[in-house]
ZAVO-86716 format. One record per residue: residue in one letter; residue number from 1; x, y, z of N, C-alpha, C, O in turn. Coordinates in Angstrom, 2 decimals. Layout:
REM residues N
SITE; A; NUM; X; Y; Z; X; Y; Z; X; Y; Z; X; Y; Z
...
//
This chain:
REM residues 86
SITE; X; 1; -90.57; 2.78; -144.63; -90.33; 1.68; -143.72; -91.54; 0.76; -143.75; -92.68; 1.24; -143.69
SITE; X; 2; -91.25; -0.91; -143.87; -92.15; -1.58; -143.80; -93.01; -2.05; -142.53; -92.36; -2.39; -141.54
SITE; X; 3; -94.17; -2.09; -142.48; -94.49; -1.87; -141.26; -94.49; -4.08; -141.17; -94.57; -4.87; -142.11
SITE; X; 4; -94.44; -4.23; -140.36; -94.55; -5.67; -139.43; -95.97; -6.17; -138.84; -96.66; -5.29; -138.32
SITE; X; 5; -96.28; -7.00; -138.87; -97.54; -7.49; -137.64; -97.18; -7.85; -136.77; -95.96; -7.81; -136.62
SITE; X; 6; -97.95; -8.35; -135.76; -97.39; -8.57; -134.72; -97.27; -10.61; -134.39; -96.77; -11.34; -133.53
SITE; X; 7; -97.93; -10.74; -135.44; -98.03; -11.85; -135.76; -96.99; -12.25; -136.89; -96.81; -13.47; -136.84
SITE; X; 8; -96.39; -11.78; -137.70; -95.13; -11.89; -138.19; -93.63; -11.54; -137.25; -92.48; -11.73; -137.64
SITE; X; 9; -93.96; -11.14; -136.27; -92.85; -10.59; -135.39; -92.86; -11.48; -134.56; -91.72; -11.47; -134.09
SITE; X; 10; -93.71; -12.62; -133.83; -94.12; -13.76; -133.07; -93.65; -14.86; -133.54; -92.99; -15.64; -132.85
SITE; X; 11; -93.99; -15.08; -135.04; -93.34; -15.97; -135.50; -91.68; -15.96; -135.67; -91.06; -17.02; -135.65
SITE; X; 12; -91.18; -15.01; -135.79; -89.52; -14.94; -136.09; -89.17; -14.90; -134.76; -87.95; -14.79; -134.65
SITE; X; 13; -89.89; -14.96; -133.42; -88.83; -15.20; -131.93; -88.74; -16.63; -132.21; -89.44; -17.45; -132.81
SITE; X; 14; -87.61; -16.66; -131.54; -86.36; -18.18; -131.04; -86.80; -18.46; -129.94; -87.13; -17.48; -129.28
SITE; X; 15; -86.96; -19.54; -129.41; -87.21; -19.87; -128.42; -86.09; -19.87; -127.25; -84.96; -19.78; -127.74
SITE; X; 16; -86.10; -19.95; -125.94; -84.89; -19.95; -125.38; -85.13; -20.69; -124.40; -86.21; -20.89; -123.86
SITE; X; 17; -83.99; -21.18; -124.12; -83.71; -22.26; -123.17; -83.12; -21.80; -121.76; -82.01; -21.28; -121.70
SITE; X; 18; -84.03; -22.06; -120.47; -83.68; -21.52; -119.58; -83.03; -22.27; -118.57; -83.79; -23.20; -118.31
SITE; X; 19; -82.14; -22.33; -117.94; -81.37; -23.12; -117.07; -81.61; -23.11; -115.75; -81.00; -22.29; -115.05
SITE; X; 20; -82.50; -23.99; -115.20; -82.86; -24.44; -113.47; -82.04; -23.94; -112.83; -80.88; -23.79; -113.22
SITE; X; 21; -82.40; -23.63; -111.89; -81.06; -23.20; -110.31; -79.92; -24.73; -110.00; -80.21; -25.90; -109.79
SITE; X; 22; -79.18; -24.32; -110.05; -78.37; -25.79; -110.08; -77.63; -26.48; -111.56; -76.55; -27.05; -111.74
SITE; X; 23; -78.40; -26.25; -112.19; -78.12; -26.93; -113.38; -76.84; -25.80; -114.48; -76.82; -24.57; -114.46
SITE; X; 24; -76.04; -26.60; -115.22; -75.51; -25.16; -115.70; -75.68; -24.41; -116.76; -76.54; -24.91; -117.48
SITE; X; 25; -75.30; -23.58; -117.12; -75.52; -22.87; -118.26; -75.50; -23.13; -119.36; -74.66; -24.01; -119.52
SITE; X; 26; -76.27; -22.70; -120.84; -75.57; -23.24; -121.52; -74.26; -22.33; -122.10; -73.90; -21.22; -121.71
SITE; X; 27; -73.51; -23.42; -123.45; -72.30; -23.31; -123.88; -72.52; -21.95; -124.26; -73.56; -21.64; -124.84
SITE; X; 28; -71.24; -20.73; -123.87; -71.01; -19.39; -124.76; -72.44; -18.11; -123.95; -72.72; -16.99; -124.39
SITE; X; 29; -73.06; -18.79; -122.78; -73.49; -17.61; -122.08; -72.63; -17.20; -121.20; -71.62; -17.81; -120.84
SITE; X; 30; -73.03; -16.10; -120.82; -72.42; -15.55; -119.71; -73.63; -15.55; -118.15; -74.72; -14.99; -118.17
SITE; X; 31; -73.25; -16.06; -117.35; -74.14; -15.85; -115.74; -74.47; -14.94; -115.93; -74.03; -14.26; -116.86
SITE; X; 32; -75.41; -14.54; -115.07; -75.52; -13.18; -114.43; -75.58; -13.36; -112.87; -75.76; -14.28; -112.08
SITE; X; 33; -75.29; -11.82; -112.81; -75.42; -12.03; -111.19; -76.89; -12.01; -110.56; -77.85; -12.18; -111.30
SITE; X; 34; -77.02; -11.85; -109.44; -78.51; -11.86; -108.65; -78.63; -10.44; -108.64; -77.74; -9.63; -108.88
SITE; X; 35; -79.78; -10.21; -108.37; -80.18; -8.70; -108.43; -79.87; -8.41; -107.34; -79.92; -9.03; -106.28
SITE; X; 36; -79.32; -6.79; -107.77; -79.07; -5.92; -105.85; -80.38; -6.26; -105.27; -81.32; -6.76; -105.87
SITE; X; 37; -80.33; -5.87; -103.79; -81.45; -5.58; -103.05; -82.02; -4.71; -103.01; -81.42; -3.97; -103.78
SITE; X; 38; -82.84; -4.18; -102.64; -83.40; -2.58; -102.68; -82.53; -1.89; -101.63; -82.03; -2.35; -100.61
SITE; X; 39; -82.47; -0.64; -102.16; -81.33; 0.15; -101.53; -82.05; 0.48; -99.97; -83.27; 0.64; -99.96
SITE; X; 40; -81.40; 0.58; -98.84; -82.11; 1.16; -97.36; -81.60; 2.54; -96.74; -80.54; 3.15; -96.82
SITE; X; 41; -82.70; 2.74; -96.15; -82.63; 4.38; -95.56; -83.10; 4.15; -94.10; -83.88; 3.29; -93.72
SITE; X; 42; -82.42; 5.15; -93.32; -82.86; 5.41; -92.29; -82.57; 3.92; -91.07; -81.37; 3.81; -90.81
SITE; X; 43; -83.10; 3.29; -90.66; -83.08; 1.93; -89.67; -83.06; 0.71; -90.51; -83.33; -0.40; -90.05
SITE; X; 44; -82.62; 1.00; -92.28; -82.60; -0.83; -92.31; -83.97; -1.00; -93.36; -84.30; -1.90; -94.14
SITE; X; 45; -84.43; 0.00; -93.08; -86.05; -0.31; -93.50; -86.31; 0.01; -95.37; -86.39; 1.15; -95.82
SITE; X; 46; -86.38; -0.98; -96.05; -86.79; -0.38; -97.49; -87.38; 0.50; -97.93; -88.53; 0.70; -97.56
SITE; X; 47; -86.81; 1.25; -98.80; -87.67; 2.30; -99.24; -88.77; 2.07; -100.01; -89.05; 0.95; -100.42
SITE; X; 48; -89.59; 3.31; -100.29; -90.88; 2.91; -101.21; -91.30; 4.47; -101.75; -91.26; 5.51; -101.08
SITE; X; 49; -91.63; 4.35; -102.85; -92.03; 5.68; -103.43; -93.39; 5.80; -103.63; -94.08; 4.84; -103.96
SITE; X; 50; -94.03; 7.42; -103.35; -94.98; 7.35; -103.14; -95.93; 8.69; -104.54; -96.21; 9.83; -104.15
SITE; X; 51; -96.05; 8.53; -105.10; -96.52; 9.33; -106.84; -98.37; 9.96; -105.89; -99.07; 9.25; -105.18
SITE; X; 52; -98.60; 11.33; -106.23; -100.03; 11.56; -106.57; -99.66; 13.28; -107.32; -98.64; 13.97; -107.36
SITE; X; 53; -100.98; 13.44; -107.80; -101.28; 14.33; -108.75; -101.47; 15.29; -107.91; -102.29; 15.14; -107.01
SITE; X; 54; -100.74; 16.45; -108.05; -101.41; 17.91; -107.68; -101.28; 19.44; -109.05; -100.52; 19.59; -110.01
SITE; X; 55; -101.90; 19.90; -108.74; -102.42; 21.43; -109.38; -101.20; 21.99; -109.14; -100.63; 22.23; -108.07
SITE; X; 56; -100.79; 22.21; -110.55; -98.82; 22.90; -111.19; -98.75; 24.13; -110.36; -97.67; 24.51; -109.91
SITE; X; 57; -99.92; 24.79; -110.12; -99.41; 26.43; -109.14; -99.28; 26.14; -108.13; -98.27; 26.63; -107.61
SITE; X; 58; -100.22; 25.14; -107.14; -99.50; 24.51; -105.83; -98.54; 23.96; -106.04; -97.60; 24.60; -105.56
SITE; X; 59; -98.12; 22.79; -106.64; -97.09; 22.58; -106.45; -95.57; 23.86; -106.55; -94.63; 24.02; -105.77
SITE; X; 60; -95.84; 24.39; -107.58; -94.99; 25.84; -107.77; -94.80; 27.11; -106.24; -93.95; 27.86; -105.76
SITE; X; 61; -96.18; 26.69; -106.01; -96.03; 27.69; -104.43; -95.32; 26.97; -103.62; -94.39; 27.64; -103.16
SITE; X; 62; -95.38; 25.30; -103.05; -94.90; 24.79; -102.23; -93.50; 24.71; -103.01; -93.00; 25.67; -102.42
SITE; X; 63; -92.69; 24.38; -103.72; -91.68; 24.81; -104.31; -90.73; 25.83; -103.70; -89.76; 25.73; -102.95
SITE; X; 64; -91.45; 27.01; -104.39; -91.02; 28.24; -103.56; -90.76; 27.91; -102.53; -89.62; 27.52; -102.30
SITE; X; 65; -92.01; 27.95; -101.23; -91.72; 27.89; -99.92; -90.60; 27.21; -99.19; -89.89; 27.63; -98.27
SITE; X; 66; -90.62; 26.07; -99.81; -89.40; 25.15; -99.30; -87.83; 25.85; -99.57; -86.91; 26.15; -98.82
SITE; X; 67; -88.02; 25.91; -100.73; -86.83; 27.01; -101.32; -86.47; 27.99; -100.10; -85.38; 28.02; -99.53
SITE; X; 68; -87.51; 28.75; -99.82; -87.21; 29.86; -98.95; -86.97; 29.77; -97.23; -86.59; 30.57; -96.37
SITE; X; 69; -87.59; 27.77; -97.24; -87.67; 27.50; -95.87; -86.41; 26.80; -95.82; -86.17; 26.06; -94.86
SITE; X; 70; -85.33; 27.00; -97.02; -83.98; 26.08; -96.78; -84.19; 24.56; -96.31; -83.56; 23.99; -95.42
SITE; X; 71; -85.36; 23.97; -97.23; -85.48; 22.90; -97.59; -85.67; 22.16; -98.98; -85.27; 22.62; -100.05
SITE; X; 72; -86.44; 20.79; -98.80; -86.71; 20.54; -100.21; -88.02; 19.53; -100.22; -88.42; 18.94; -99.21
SITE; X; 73; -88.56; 19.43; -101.38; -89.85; 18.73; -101.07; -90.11; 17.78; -100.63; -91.19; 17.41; -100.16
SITE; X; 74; -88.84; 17.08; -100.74; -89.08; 15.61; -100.22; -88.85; 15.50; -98.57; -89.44; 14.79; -97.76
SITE; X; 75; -87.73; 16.52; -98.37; -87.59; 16.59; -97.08; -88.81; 17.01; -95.99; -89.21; 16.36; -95.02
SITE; X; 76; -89.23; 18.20; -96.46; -90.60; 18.48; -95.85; -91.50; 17.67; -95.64; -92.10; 17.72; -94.57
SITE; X; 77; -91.85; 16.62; -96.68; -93.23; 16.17; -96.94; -92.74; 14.87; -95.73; -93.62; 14.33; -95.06
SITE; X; 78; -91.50; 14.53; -95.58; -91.16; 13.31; -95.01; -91.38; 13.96; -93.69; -92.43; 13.58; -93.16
SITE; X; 79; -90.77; 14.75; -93.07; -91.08; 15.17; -91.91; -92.73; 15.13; -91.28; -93.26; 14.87; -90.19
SITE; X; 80; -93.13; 15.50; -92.55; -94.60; 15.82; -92.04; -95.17; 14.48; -91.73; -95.53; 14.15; -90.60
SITE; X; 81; -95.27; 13.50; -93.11; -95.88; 11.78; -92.21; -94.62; 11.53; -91.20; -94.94; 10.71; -90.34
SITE; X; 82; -93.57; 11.88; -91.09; -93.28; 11.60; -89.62; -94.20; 11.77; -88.25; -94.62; 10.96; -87.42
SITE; X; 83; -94.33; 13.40; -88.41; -95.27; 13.93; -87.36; -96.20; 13.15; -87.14; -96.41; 12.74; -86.00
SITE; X; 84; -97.12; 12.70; -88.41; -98.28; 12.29; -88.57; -98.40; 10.59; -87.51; -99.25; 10.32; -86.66
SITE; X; 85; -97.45; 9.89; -87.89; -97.36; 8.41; -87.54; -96.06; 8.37; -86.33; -95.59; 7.33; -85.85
SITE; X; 86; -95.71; 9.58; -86.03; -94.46; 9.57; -84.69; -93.43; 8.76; -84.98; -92.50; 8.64; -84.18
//
């Protein structure tokens, strides 16, 4: 396989023509629609996800536990900044 630059791959884009709010499309596109909204939970309120790093055997113990506490991680952990912020 031939490999490309990225500067040969720059040169072969088309330019495209974008159509103002109001103005119409051009000939042989199709619209699109507007983007959903972000999905809501609880009162209305957007969700948001929250990522950090922990150590695979804790996480594996808290795992378990939840398992055994007839829960699940997300459920727990939500409860808990509940507590935290009332």
């Amino acid at each position: 396989m031939a490999r490309v630059s990225m500067k040969d791959r720059a040169a072969a884009v088309k330019p495209v023509t974008v159509a103002q709010a109001g103005e119409p499309a051009a000939a042989g596109v199709e619209p699109t629609s507007p983007a959903t909204p972000a999905p809501t939970k609880g009162e209305g309120a957007p969700t948001s996800r929250i990522n950090f790093e922990i150590d695979r055997a804790k996480r594996a113990a808290f795992k378990a536990w939840c398992a055994q506490n007839d829960t699940s991680i997300k459920d727990d952990l939500t409860a808990y900044i509940d507590s935290k912020i009332g």
